[in-house]
N, C-alpha and C positions, 0 to 999 in steps of 0.2 A: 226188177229187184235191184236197189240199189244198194251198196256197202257201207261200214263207217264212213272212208274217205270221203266219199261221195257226200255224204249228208253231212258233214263239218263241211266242206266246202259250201253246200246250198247253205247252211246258217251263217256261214261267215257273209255270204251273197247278202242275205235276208239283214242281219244286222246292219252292214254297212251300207247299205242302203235306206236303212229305216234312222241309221245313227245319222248319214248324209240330209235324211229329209229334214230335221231336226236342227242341224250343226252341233251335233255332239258324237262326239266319238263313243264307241260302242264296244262292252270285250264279253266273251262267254267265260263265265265262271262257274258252271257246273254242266256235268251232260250224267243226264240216265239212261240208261239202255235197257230198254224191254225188246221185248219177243216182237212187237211190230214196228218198232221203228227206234228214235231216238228223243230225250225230252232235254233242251237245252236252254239253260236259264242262262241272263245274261244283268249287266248293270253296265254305268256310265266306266268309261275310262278315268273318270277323273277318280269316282270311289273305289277303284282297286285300288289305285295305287297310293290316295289318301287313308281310306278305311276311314273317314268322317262321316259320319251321319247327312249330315245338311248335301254333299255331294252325291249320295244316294239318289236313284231313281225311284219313282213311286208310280205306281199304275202299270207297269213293265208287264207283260204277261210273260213267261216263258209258254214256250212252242214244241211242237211235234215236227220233226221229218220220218215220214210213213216210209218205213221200208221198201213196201212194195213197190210204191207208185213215187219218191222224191216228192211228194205233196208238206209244202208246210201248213200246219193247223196250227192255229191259235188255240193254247190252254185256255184263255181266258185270267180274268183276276177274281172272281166272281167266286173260286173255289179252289183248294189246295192242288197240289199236284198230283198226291195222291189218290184225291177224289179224282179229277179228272182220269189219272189212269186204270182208278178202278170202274168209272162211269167208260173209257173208250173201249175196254175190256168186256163188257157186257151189249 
């Protein structure tokens, strides 16, 4: 069972490395917290801190770190976040 701490650090892990694969810098700008882990959405560094549209990321899935096991899953884009938490929920 892992903690917040722990699972901010794997996303931070996971982003910057996925932002590295890329060459774009990567920032998390929202995290959910449910009962089994954490949902963390993220976008480019360039669109925080512009708020421009055009620097926006598209296709971006936000992600799960599972509680129990430090496992990142992929939400998907294919369906809201919501659905997915009421779909890993059942």
């Amino acid at each position: 069972m892992i903690d917040f701490e722990d699972a901010y650090q794997i996303a931070n892990t996971y982003i910057t490395n996925l932002g590295n694969s890329c060459a774009l810098p990567l920032e998390i700008t929202e995290i959910i917290t449910e009962d089994f882990g954490w949902i963390f959405i993220y976008n480019s560094s360039i669109y925080v801190k512009s708020g421009n549209f055009r620097d926006k990321l598209l296709g971006n899935s936000p992600f799960l770190v599972e509680k129990k096991t430090g496992e990142v899953v992929l939400c998907g884009t294919h369906q809201s976040v919501e659905s997915f938490i009421t779909n890993y929920k059942s």
